[in-house]
N, C-alpha and C positions, 0 to 999 in steps of 0.2 A: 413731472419729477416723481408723482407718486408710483405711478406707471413701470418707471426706470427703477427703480427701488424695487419695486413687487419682483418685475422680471429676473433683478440680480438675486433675489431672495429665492427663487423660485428653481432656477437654475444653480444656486450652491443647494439648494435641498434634494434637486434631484443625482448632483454632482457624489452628494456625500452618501445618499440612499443607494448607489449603486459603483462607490467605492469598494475596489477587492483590497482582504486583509492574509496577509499569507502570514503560515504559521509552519516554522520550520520543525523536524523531526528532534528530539534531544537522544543521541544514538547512544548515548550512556544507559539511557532506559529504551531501550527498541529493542526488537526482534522481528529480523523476515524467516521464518521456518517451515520446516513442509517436515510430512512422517508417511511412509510408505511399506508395503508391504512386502516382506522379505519370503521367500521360500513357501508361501501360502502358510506361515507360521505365527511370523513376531512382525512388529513395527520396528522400522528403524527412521530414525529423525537425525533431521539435518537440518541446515540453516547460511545463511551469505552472509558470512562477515561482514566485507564491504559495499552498503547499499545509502543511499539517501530518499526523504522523501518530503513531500510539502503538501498544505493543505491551502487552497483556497477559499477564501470567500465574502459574501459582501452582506453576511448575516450574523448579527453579534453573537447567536446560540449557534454559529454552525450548520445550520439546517439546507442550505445549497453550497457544502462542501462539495470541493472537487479534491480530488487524492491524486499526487504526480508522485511514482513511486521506481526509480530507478535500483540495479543490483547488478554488483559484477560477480559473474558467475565462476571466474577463476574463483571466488572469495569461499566455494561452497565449502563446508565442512560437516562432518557425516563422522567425526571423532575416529577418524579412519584413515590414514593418507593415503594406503592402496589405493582403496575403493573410491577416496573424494580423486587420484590422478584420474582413473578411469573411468570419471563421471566425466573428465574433462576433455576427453577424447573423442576422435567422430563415432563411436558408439554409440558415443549417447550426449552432451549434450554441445559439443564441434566446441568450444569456446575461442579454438584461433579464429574461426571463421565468425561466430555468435557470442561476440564476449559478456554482452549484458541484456537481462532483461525489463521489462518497462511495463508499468501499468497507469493507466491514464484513467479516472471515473468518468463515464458518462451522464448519472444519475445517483442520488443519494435520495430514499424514500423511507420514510419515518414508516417503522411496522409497529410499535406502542413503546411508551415510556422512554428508554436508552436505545433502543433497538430500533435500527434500518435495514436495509439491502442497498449494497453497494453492489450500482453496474457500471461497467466500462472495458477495455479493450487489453489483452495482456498478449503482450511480443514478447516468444521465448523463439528459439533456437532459426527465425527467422519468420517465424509463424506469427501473425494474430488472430487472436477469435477472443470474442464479448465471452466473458464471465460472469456471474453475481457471485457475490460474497455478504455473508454476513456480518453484521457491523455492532459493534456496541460502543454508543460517542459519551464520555463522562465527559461534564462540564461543558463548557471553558469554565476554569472558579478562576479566583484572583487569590496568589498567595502570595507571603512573606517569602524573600529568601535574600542569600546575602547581598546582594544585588540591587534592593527594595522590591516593591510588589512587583509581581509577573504573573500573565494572564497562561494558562495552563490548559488543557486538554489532553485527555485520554483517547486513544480508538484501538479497538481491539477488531480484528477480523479473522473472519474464518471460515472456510467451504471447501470443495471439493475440485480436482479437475481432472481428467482423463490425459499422461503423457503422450499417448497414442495422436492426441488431437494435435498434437502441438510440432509431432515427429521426430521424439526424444526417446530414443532407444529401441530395442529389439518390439518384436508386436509378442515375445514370449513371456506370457503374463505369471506361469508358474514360478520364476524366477524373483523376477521382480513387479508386483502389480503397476495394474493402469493405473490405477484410482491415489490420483495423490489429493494428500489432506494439506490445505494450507493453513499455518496458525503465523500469524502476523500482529505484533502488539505496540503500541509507540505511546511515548508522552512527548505533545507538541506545546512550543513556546509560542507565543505571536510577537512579533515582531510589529516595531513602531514606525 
């Protein structure tokens, strides 16, 4: 009996140890954004209205997060309607054909204190290829709200990526640069 007991103890311990916790995006506070370089001059920044995204994991601090991060790219907005139509065109980034883009983590690596590098795979315009990204994880804390207490998390990310790589738009960089800047910010709820 003792035996029987240990093994059912042993197996909720490992049940529970390797329970995943998702913790969904709160889109009131988020932002998917990107800022690029116009005319070899100024930045101009943009962003997807409509995106969702969730976090995985089976660690109460976070620390083997996985980030599923969807964005409908009709949704882009560039405070510009011309230029967001013509983003949306096969010029540049096909959306009848490519309507959303996806990023999935493959790895989350603590680099000190808040600070990680986040890797894993981003599908744009039909295209994937591994990216990193820099990551800053606040919390999880546990607040008040009106609701009663809610467990809460911050991530903030941000790096770099070449359009060219991904086969979004002309390869004429005087116009408009490769190098796009991603800034992507969210406060996640977790979910019971």
């Amino acid at each position: 009996m003792k035996s029987l007991l240990f093994s059912v103890a042993t197996l909720l311990a490992i049940t529970t140890a390797n329970a995943q916790t998702t913790w969904n995006v709160d889109k009131a506070h988020a932002k998917v954004g990107f800022g690029v370089t116009h005319m070899m001059l100024t930045d101009v920044d943009g962003n997807f209205k409509t995106f969702d995204a969730k976090i995985t994991s089976s660690k109460p601090d976070l620390s083997d997060a996985v980030l599923e991060l969807t964005a409908d790219v009709n949704s882009i907005d560039t405070d510009n309607e011309r230029r967001d139509g013509h983003l949306k065109t096969a010029d540049w980034f096909d959306t009848a054909k490519y309507p959303t883009l996806t990023f999935k983590s493959t790895s989350f690596q603590k680099v000190e204190g808040k600070k990680y590098k986040l890797m894993g795979n981003l599908t744009m315009h039909g295209v994937t290829k591994p990216v990193t990204l820099d990551a800053v994880l606040t919390g999880p804390v546990t607040m008040d709200s009106p609701r009663g207490k809610q467990d809460k998390a911050g991530l903030k990310l941000s790096g770099t990526l070449k359009r060219s790589d991904f086969g979004v738009g002309s390869s004429n960089t005087a116009v408009v640069g490769d190098e796009i800047e991603i800034k992507a910010a969210g406060e996640f709820n977790k979910q019971s």
